[in-house]
C-alpha positions, 0 to 999 in steps of 0.5 A: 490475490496473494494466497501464500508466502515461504521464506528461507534464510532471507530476513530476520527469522530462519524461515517464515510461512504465510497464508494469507487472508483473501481480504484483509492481513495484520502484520503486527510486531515489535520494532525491526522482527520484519513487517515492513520487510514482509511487504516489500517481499509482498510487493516484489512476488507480483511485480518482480521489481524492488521498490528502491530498484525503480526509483533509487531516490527511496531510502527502503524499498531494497532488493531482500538478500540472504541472512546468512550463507546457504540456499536463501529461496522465496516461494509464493503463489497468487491468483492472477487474471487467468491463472495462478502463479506458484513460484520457487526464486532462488537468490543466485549470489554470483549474479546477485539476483533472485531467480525468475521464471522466463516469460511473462509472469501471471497478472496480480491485477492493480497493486498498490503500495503505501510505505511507511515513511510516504512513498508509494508504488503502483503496478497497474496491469493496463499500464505496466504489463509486458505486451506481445508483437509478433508473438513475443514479449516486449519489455517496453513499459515501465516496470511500475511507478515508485514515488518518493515522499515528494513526488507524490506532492510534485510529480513523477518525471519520466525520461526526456522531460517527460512526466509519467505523473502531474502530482497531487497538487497540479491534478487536485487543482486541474480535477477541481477546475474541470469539475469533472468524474476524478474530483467527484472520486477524491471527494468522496474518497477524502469524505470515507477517509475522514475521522468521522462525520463531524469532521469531514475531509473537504476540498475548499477553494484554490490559493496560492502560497507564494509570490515565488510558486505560481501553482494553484494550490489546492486547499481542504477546508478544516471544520473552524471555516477556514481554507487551509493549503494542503502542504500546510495541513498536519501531518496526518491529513497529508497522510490521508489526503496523499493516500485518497489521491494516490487510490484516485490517480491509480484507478483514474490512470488505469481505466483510461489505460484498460480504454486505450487498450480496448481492454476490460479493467482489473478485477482485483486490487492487492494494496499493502500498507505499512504504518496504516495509523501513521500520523493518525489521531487515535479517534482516526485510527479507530475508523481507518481499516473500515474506510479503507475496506470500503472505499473501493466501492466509490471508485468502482463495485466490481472489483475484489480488494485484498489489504495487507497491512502493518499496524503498532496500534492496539487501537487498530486492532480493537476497531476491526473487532465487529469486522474480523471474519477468519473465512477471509481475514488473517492476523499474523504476529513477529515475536522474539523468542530466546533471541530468535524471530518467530511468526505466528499466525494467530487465532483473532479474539476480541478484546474490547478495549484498548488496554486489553489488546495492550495485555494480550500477544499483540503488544505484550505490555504487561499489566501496569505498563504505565509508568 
């Protein structure tokens, strides 16, 4: 898990500090103070790798560089699988690079990344670790997997016409047709994901769209009876639905991975999301945090999961109310003071209700905000 987090002269504010919360970080703030570029610093302390620098096809996802001349560092430490990592990089601007120390860095466990605009990014120990011959590290695997919006959908091609990932649809459709332990996972996974339990994310039978697209398309039966494909949904369940195949297809992999190796599986998971109520209807943000601290639990009971998410809504800072445990929990807040960004970790109150948070320091609407 990621424990803590120093910048200096890297992103918007002159520095900032972190300590994080072993299960689950806020991140909320105006728009461009930094969220999203603090998750991607996130991402890069425990996989060394820039998101856009493995898969150039992103459009965010960049390496971080310096805000102004002078020395630019990122310090971080997390716990790995047997040891904890504490690091000081450097941005060397004649190699522009952040430095790394040599050898192989401390294993974070699964690392999951969910951008704001539908890519995602995965690190999986079994699948993407350096491996030892002859006592020597040997770079060979790749450095993660980073999927555009519309390779999460279609796939994710390797070198030499090879595919390092089917895509939702072709393995939705085989998990379905095989009927096997993968589609009881999405299943339940869509069911904890869903708004609630009258309206319950449900695959329904396999169709297809086009006389041109020969694919069998996987559908989600909506709750007016009708089977609806999948690129078709709105905009929110394809959010969702990208996000529990994503969870399934990454666990999936991995214990076949850690099984191929002879290997005990990842104890720990890191997932980052960013916009985690992205698309979502206010009803299906009030439940998002809560089913994704639980969701975990159907795919496997032996693992710790550490969230650390960006969020713009007040409603989802009111629905982690009865879930908040400053033990385990932190709430950290980007503001602009005389022109200057500044984080603050703040102390969680409940407000209870959603125009109480729009008052408070989260959101600063002041009262009679609307027009």
């Amino acid at each position: 898990m990621i424990k803590h987090l120093k910048l200096k002269n890297v992103g918007p504010a002159p520095s900032m500090a972190l300590e994080f919360g072993k299960r689950l970080n806020l991140l909320t703030g105006d728009n461009g103070l930094g969220k999203s570029f603090l998750l991607d610093i996130a991402w890069w302390v425990v996989t060394r790798k820039w998101p856009n620098e493995i898969n150039p096809r992103l459009t965010a996802g960049k390496k971080a560089l310096p805000a102004d001349k002078g020395e630019a560092t990122i310090q971080f430490s997390f716990t790995g699988k047997s040891k904890e990592e504490t690091y000081k990089s450097q941005y060397i601007p004649k190699d522009q690079a952040w430095t790394g120390r040599a050898g192989r860095p401390a294993n974070p466990g699964l690392v999951l990344y969910a951008m704001s605009d539908g890519s995602f990014a995965v690190w999986d120990p079994a699948r993407n670790y350096w491996r030892t011959q002859d006592g020597m590290d040997v770079q060979d695997r790749p450095a993660a997997y980073v999927f555009s919006p519309k390779e999460v959908w279609d796939g994710l091609p390797g070198q030499e016409n090879t595919w390092l990932c089917n895509g939702l649809i072709r393995d939705w459709a085989g998990w379905q047709k095989e009927k096997g332990a993968a589609f009881k996972h999405l299943k339940e996974v869509l069911k904890v994901l869903s708004p609630s339990t009258g309206e319950v994310l449900e695959p329904g039978n396999l169709t297809r769209i086009s006389l041109d697209d020969v694919r069998d398309m996987p559908t989600i039966r909506m709750h007016y009876q009708q089977d609806v494909a999948v690129v078709h949904a709105s905009s929110g369940m394809r959010r969702i639905m990208a996000l529990a195949y994503f969870l399934v297809w990454a666990w999936e992999e991995h214990k076949q991975a850690a099984n191929h190796l002879q290997e005990p599986k990842t104890r720990q998971i890191i997932f980052l999301i960013d916009e985690i109520e992205s698309h979502l209807h206010p009803s299906w943000q009030r439940t998002i945090i809560p089913a994704l601290l639980s969701v975990m639990k159907k795919l496997t009971k032996n693992v710790e999961v550490q969230v650390i998410t960006a969020t713009h809504s007040p409603l989802i800072m009111t629905s982690i109310e009865p879930l908040f445990d400053e033990n385990q929990d932190a709430w950290f807040d980007l503001d602009l003071e005389q022109n200057k960004v500044v984080l603050q970790h703040r102390i969680y109150e409940k407000h209870g209700d959603v125009g109480s948070w729009l008052d408070s320091e989260a959101f600063g609407q002041k009262k009679g905000w609307l027009p």
